[in-house]
C-alpha positions as CSV (number, residue, x, y, z in Angstrom):
1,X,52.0,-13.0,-36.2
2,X,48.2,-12.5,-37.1
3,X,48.7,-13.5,-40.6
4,X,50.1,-17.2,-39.1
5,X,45.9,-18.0,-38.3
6,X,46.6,-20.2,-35.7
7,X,42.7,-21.1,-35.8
8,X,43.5,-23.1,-39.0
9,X,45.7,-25.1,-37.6
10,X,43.0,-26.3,-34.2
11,X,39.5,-25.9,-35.8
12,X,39.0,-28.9,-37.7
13,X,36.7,-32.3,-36.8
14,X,39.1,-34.6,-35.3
15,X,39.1,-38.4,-35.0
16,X,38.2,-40.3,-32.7
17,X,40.9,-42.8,-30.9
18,X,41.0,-46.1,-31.3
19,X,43.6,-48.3,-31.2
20,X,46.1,-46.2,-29.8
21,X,44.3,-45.7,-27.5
22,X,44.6,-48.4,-25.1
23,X,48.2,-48.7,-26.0
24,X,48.6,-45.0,-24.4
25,X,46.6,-46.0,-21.3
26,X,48.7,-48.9,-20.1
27,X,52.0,-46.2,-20.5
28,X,49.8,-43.5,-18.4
29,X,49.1,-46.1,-16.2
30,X,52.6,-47.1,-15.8
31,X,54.1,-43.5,-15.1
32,X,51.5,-43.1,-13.1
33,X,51.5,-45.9,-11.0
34,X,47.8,-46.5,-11.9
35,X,46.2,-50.0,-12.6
36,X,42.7,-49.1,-14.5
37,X,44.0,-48.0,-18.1
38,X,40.5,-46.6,-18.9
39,X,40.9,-44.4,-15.5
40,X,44.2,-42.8,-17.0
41,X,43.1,-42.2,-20.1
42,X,40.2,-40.0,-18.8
43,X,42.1,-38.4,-16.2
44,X,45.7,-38.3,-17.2
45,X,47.6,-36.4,-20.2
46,X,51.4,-36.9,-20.8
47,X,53.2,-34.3,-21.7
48,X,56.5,-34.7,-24.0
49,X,59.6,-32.8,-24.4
50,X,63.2,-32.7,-24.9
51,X,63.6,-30.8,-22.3
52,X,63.4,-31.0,-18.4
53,X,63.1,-27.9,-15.8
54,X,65.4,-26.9,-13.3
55,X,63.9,-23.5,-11.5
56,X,60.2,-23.5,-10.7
57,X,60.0,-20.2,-9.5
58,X,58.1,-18.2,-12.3
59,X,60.3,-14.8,-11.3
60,X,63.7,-16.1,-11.7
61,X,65.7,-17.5,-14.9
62,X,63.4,-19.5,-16.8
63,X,64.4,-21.6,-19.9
64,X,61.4,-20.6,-22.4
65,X,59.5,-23.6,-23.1
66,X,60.5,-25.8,-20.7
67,X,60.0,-24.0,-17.4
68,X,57.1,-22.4,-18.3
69,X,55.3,-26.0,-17.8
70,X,55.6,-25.7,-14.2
71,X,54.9,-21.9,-14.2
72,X,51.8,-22.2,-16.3
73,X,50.6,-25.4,-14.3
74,X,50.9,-23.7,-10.8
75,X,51.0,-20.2,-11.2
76,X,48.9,-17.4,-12.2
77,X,49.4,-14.0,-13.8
78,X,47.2,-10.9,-13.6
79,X,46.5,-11.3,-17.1
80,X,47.2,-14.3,-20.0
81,X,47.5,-13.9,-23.8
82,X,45.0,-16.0,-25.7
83,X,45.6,-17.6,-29.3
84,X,44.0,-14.5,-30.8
85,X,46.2,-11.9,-29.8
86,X,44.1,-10.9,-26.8
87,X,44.7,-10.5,-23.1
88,X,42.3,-12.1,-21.2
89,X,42.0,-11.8,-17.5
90,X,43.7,-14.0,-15.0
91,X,44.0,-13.2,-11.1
92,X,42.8,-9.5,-12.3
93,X,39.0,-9.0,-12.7
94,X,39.6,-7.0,-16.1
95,X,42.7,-5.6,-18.3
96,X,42.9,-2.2,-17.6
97,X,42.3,0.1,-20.9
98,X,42.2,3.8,-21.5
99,X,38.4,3.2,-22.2
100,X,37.8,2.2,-19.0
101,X,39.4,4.1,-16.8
102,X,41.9,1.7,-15.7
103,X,44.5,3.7,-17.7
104,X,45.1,7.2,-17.5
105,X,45.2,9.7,-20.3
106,X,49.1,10.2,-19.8
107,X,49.8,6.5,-19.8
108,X,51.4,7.0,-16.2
109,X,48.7,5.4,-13.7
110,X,47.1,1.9,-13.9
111,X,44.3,0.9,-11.8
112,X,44.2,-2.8,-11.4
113,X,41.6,-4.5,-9.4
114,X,41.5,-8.0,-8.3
115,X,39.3,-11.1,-8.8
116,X,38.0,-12.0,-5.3
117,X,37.8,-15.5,-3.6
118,X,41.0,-17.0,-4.8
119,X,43.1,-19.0,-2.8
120,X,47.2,-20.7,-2.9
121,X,47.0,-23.8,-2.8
122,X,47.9,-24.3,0.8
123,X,44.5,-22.2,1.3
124,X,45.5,-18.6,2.5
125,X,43.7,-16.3,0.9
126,X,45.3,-14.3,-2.3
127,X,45.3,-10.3,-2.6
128,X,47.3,-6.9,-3.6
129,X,49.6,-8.1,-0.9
130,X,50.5,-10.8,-3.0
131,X,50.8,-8.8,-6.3
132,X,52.4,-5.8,-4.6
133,X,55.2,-8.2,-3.0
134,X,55.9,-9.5,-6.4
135,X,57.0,-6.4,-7.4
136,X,59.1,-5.5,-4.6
137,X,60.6,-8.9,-5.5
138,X,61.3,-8.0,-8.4
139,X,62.8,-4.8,-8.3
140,X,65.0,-6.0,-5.3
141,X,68.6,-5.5,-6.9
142,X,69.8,-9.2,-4.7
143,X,67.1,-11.3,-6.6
144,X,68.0,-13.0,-10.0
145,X,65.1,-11.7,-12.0
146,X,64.8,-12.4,-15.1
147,X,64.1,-9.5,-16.6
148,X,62.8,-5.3,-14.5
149,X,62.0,-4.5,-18.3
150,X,58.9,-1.8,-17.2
151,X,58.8,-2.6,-13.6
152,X,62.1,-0.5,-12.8
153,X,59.5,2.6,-13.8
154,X,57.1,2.4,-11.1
155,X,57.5,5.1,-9.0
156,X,54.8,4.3,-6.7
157,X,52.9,1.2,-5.9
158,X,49.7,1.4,-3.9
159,X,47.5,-0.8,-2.1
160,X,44.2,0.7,-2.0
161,X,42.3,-2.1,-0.1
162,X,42.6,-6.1,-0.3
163,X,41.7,-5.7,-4.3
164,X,42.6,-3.0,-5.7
165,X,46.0,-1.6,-6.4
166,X,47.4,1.7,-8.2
167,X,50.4,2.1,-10.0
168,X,52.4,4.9,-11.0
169,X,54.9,4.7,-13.4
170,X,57.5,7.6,-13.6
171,X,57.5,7.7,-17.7
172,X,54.9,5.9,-19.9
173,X,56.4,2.3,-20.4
174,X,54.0,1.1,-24.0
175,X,54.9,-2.8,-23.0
176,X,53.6,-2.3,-19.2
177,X,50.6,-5.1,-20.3
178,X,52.8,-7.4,-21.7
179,X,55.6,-7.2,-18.8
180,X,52.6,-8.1,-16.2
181,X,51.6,-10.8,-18.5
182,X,55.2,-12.1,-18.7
183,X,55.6,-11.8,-14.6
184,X,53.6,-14.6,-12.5
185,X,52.1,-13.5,-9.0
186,X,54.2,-15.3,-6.0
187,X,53.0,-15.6,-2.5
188,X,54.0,-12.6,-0.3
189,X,53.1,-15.2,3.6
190,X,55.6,-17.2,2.2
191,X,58.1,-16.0,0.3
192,X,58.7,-12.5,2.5
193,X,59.6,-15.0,5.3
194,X,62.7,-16.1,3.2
195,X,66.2,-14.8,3.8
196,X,67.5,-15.4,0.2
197,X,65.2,-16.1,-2.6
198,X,67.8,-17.3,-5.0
199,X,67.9,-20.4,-2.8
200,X,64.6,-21.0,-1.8
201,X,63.6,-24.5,-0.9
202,X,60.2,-22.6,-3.0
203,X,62.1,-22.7,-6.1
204,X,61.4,-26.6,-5.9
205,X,58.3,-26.9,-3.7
206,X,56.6,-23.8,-5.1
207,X,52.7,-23.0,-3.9
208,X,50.8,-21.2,-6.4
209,X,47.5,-20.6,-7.4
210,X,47.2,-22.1,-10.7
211,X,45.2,-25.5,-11.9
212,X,47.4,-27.4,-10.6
213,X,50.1,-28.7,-8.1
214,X,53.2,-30.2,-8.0
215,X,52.9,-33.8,-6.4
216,X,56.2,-35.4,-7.5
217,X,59.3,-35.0,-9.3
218,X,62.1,-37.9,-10.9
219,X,65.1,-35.5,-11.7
220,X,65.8,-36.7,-15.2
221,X,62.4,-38.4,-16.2
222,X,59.2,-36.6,-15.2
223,X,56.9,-34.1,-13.0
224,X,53.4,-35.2,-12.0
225,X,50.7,-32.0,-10.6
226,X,47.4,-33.0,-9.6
227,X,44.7,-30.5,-10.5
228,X,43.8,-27.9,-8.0
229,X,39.4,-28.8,-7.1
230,X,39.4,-24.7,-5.9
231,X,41.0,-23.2,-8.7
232,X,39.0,-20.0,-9.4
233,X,39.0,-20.3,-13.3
234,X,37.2,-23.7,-12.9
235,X,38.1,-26.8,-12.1
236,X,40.1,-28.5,-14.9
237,X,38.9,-31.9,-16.6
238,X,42.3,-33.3,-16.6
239,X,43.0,-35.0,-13.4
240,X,46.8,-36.0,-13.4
241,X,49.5,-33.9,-15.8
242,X,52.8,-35.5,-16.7
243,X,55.5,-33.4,-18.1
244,X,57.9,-35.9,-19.4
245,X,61.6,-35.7,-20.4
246,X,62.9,-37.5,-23.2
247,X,66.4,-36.2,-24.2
248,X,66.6,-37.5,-27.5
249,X,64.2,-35.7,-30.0
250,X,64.0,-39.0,-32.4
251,X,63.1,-41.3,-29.3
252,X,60.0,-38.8,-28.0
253,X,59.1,-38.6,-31.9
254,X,58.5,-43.1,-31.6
255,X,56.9,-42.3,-28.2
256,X,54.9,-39.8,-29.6
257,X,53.6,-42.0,-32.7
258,X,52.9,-45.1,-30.5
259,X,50.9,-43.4,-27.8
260,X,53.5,-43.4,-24.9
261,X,52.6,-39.3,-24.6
262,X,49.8,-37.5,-25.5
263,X,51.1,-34.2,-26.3
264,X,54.6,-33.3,-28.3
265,X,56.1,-29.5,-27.4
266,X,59.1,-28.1,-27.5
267,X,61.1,-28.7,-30.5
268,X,58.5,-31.0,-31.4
269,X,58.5,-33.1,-34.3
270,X,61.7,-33.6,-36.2
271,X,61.2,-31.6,-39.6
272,X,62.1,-34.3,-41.4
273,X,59.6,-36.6,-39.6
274,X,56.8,-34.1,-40.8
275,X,55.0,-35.6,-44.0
276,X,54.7,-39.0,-42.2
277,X,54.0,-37.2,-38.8
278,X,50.6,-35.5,-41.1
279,X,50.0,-39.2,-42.0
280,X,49.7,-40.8,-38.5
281,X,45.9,-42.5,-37.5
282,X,44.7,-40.0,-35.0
283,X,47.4,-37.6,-34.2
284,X,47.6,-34.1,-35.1
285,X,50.8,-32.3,-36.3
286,X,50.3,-28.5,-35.9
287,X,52.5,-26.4,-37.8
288,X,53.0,-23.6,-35.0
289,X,54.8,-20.4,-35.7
290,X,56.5,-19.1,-32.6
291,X,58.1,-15.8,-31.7
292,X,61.4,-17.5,-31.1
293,X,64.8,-17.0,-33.5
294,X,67.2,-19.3,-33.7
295,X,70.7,-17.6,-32.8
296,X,74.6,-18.6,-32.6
297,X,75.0,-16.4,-29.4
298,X,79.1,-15.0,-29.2
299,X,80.5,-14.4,-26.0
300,X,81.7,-11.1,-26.5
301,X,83.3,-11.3,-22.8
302,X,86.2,-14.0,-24.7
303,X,89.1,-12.9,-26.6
304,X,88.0,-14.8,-29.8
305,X,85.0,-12.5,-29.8
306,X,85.5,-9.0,-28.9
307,X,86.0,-7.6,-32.2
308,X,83.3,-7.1,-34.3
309,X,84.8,-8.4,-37.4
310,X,85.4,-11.5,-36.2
311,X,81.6,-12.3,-35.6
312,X,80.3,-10.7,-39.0
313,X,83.2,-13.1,-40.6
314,X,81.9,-16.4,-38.3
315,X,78.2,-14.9,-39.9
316,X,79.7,-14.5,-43.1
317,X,81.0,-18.5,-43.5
318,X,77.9,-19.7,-41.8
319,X,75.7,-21.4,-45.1
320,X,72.1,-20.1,-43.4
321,X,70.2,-21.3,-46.7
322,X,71.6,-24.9,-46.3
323,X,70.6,-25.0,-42.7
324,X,67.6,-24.0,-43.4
325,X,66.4,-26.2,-46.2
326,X,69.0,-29.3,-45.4
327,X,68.5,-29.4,-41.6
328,X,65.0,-27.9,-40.8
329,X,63.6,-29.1,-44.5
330,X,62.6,-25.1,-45.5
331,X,60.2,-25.3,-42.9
332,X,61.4,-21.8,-40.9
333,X,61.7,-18.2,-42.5
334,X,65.1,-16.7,-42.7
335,X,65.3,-13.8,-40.3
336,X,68.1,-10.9,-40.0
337,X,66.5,-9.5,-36.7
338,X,65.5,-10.9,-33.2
339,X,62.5,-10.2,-34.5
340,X,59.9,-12.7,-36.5
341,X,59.9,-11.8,-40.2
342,X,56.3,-11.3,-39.8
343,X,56.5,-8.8,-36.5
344,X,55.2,-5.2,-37.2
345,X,58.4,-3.9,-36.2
346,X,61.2,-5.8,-38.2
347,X,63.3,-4.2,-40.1
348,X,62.5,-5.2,-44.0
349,X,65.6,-2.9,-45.3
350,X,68.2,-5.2,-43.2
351,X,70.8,-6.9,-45.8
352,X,71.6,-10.4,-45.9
353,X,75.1,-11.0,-45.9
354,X,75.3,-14.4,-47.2
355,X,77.8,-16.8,-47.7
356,X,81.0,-16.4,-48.4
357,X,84.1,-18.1,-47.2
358,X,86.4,-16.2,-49.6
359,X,84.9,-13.2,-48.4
360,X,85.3,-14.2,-44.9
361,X,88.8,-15.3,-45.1
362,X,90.1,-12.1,-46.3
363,X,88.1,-10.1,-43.8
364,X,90.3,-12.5,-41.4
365,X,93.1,-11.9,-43.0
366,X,92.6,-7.9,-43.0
367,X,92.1,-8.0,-39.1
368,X,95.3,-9.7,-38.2
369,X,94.1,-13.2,-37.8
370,X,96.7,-15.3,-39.3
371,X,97.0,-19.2,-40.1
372,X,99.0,-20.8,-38.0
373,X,101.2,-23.9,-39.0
374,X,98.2,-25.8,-37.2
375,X,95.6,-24.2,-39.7
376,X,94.1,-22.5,-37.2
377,X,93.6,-18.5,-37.0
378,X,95.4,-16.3,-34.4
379,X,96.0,-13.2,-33.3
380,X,98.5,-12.0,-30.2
381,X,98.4,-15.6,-28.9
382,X,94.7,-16.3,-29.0
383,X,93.3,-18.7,-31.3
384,X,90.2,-18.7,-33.1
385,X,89.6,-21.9,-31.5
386,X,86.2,-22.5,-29.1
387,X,83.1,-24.8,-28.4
388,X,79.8,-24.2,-29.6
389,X,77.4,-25.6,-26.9
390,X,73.4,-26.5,-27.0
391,X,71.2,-29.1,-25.5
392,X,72.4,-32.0,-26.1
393,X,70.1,-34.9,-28.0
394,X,68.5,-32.0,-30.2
395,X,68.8,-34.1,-33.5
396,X,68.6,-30.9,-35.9
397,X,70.8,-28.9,-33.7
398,X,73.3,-31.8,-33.9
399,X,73.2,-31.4,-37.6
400,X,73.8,-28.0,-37.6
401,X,76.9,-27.5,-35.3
402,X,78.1,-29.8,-37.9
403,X,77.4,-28.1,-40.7
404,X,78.9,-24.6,-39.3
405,X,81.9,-26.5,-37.9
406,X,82.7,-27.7,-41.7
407,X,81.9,-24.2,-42.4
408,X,84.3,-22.7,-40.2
409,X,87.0,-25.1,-40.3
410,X,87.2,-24.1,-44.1
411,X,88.7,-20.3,-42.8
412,X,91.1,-21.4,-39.9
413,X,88.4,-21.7,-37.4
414,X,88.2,-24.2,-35.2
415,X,84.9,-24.8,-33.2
416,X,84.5,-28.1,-30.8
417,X,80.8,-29.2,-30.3
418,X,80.0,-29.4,-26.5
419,X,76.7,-30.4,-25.9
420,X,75.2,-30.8,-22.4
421,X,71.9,-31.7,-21.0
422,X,69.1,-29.3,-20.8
423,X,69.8,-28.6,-16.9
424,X,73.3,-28.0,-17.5
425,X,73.7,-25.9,-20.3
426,X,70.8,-23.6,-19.7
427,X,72.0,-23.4,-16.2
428,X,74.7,-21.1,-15.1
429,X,76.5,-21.9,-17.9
430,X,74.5,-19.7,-19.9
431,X,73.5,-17.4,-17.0
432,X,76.9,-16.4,-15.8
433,X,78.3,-16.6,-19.7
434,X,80.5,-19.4,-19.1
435,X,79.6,-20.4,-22.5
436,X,82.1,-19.6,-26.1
437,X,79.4,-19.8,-28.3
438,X,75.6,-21.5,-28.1
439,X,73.1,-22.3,-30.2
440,X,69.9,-21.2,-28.9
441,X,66.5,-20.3,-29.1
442,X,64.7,-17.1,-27.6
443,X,61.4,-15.0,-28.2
444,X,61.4,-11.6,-27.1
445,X,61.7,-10.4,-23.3
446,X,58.2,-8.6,-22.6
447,X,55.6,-10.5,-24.7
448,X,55.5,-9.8,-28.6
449,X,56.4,-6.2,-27.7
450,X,59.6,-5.6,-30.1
451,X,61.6,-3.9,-26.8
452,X,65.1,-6.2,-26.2
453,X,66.3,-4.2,-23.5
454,X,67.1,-7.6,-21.0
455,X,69.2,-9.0,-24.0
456,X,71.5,-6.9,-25.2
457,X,71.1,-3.9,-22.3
458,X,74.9,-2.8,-21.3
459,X,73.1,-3.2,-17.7
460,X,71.8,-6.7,-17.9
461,X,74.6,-8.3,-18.0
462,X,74.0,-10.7,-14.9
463,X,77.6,-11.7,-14.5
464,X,78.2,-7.8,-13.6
465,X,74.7,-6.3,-12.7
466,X,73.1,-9.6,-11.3
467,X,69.7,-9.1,-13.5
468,X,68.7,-9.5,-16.9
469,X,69.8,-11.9,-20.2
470,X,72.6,-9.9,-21.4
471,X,74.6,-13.6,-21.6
472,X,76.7,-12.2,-24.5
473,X,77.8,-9.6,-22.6
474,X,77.4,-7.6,-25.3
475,X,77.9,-3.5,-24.6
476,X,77.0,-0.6,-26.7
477,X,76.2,2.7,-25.8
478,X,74.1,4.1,-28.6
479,X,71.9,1.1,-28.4
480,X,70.9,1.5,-24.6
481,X,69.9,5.0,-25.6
482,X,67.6,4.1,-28.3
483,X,66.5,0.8,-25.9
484,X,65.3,3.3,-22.7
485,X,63.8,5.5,-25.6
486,X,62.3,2.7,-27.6
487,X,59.4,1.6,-24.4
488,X,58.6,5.5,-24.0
489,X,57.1,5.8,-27.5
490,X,53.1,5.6,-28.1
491,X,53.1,6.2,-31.7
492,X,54.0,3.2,-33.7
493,X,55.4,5.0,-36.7
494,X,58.0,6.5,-34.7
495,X,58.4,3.6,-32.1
496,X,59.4,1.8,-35.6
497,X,62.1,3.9,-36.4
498,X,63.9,3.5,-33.4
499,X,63.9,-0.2,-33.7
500,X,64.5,-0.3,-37.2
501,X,67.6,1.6,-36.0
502,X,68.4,-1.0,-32.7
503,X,68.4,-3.7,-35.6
504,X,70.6,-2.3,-37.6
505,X,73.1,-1.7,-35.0
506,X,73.0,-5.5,-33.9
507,X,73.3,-6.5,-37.8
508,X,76.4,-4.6,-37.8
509,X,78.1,-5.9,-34.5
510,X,76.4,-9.2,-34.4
511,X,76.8,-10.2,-30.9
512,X,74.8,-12.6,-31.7
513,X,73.7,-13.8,-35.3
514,X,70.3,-14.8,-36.4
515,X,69.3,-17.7,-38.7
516,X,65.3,-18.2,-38.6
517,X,62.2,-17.9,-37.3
518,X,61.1,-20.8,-35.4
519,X,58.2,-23.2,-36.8
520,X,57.6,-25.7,-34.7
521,X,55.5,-28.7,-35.5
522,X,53.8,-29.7,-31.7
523,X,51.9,-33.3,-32.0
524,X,48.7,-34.4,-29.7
525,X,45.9,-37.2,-30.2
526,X,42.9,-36.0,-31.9
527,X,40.8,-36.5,-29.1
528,X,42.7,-34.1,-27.0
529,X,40.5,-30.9,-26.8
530,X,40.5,-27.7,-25.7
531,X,44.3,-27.4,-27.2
532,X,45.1,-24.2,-28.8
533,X,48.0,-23.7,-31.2
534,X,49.6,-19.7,-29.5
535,X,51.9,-17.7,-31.9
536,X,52.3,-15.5,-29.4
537,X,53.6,-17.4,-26.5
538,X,56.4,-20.1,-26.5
539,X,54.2,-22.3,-24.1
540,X,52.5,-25.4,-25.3
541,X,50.8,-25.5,-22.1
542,X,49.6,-22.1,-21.7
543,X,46.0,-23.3,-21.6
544,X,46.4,-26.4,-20.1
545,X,43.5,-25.8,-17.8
546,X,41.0,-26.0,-21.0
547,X,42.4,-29.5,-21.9
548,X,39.7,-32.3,-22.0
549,X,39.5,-35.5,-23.3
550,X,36.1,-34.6,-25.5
């Protein structure tokens, strides 16, 4: 997403606070439990979203954007991804590169050596212990990763002395950067003590090295960390963090104008709050592409959904136009891929179907999926009758299950909205594809790299493999070919092909169906600096160490 120019978006003079000001201090102050407003509002930065974690354990399931608060406020990864595009290094002293030797010619060996002097926050000392344990973790077929994409090629992982490690990786895996960048380092004198890391008392209390630590938690209303004074990137400016939770995207919207938090992520700003959002006395709203896509995931493990026709008909009655210009206000491109529009990999020769409820009806009708005196669809006693489920409170979302409901009821279908909390539905009732249908938001598995293999991989299916985010349990030989061969290929002119072919095969079966590419619109004061808008993460806290108050 190059073309996006984040920079346009961050470098401008901003104003300085005033009034709000010390309206926001006094609510610092209160979360807090501080009594000197001008204290918080040096120290202190609230951060808002619709959103609340659940698992704070950076290797297992996270919920993009939400969880990776907690991962990117106490952990650390061997190398980040800046706003330009550019790995940066983190707990590594340098990104390896074919240039400088910490690549080799065949792509098969990295040499990664370690920054020195850094230390978890309970004071042991960090090394390749910690970074080779990670991977063992990882690769450990009992442990709930979240994704092996790249790591299940290592053939051999080698500790050369307290800083230095080699890796050998059986086949060239193109991604490998992005899959380290994805994976945060946990402690090896901790965690190797544990008898089942799925249920970790860690995955709560967790002890990493990032900027900061957890101090406190209120299930359902906020986190607190205090920065880490030893953390080896510097100390950060900001003294107290505050990840916030308020369900209802219209209620952190009014906190966010009157000062209550100082920083709006996630879904953000309501689309159609954005022209007066651009208006508000010293706030910034920052148009902020993202590499998410905003899916109607099917269960292909349910009877309504295991013939393909059935989910290119749902596709097919769907209005995508009007959810994109009633709902989101044409703020998002239309996208036919998991892919962003703008990625160098989508597939520019996919056909959009449409809309079409005649169309759909008859496809319906050709499959054996007859009215019933009820007016809903069946076939050999199952109905085409299901919930759709997403977070609930998501104002636009809201609007949308709406909209497709009319749509689908218009062609025998009938859908039920079930909308949970955060915690619920992104819990195992996603995870272990409890779900009928969702809608949902996710970015690709390993970075901006265009490989999908932990989403639609006939072996990461988690409710029969226990690994990867197959939730649609969605199975296709020809595509796990071309996935395996897709991460082996150097050359992007032919790595393109194959995943110009990989989207075509999930435009034709559709286990799930895409709709648009996100824009979010993020809000902070003005006087929040060091902030960066990032296309190419889906964290607004990614940097959070560089915040400062000016």
């Amino acid at each position: 997403m190059k073309d996006s120019k984040p920079s346009d978006f961050t470098r401008r003079e901003f104003m300085k606070t005033t009034g709000y000001l010390t309206f926001s201090t006094v609510i610092a102050g209160s979360v807090l439990g501080i009594t000197n407003p001008a204290w918080a509002a040096k120290k202190s930065v609230i951060v808002g979203m619709t959103q609340e974690p659940v698992n704070f354990n950076p290797l297992l399931y996270v919920n993009s954007g939400t969880e990776e608060v907690p991962e990117a406020c106490m952990f650390d990864a061997l190398w980040d991804i800046n706003h330009l595009g550019e790995f940066i290094p983190n707990l590594a002293a340098k990104i390896p590169t074919l240039e400088n030797g910490g690549i080799s010619s065949d792509g098969k060996l990295w040499k990664i050596e370690l920054k020195k002097g850094i230390k978890w926050h309970d004071g042991a000392p960090f090394n390749a212990k910690d970074v080779e344990f990670t991977y063992q973790t990882i690769i450990n077929p009992k442990i709930a990763i979240r994704s092996r994409s790249g790591f299940d090629l290592i053939s051999d992982f080698k500790i050369v002395d307290d800083y230095n490690v080699e890796i050998s990786l059986a086949k060239p895996f193109v991604p490998f950067a992005w899959a380290w960048q994805k994976m945060h380092i946990v402690p090896h004198h901790i965690l190797s003590k544990v008898p089942d890391i799925n249920t970790a008392a860690f995955n709560m209390k967790p002890i990493g090295t990032g900027p900061y630590t957890l101090k406190k938690r209120v299930a359902g209303s906020h986190m607190i960390y205090k920065r880490n004074p030893d953390y080896h990137r510097g100390q950060p400016a900001i003294e107290t963090v505050v990840h916030k939770f308020i369900p209802d995207q219209t209620v952190a919207y009014t906190q966010f104008k009157t000062g209550e938090i100082d920083v709006f992520g996630l879904h953000g700003v309501p689309p159609e709050r954005f022209e007066e959002a651009k208006k508000l006395l010293n706030r910034d709203s920052l148009k902020t592409p993202q590499p998410w896509v905003e899916f109607i995931y099917f269960n292909c493990g349910k009877p309504q959904f295991k013939e393909k026709i059935v989910r290119q008909a749902l596709y097919l009655a769907c209005d995508k136009e009007k959810w994109i210009n009633d709902v989101q206000y044409g703020l998002p491109p239309r996208t036919l891929s998991y892919l962003h529009p703008s990625h160098w990999a989508y597939n520019k020769k996919l056909k959009d179907p449409g809309y079409n409820l005649k169309k759909a009806a008859q496809m319906l009708d050709g499959a054996g999926w007859k009215v019933g005196s009820d007016g809903i669809r069946q076939k050999n006693s199952v109905k085409l009758k299901f919930t759709m489920s997403t977070t609930a409170g998501a104002k636009a979302r809201e609007q949308a299950q709406a909209m497709v409901q009319a749509n689908w009821k218009e062609i025998g279908v009938a859908m039920e909205i079930k909308n949970m909390p955060a915690s619920v539905v992104w819990g195992e009732f996603t995870t272990k594809s409890q779900f009928d249908t969702l809608m949902v938001g996710w970015e690709p598995t390993v970075g901006m790299d265009p490989d999908y293999t932990a989403r639609c991989h006939s072996k990461q299916i988690p409710v029969k493999h226990g690994v990867g985010s197959n939730y649609v349990q969605y199975e296709n030989a020809e595509l796990d070919k071309l996935l395996e061969e897709g991460v082996l290929i150097s050359d992007m002119g032919k790595r393109k092909k194959v995943y110009d072919r990989i989207q075509e095969i999930l435009h034709e079966d559709l286990p799930f169906a895409p709709i648009f590419a996100y824009v979010f619109i993020y809000g902070k004061k003005s006087n929040l600096k060091g902030y960066e808008v990032n296309p190419y993460v889906t964290d607004v806290t990614w940097n959070i160490q560089d915040w400062n108050w000016g």
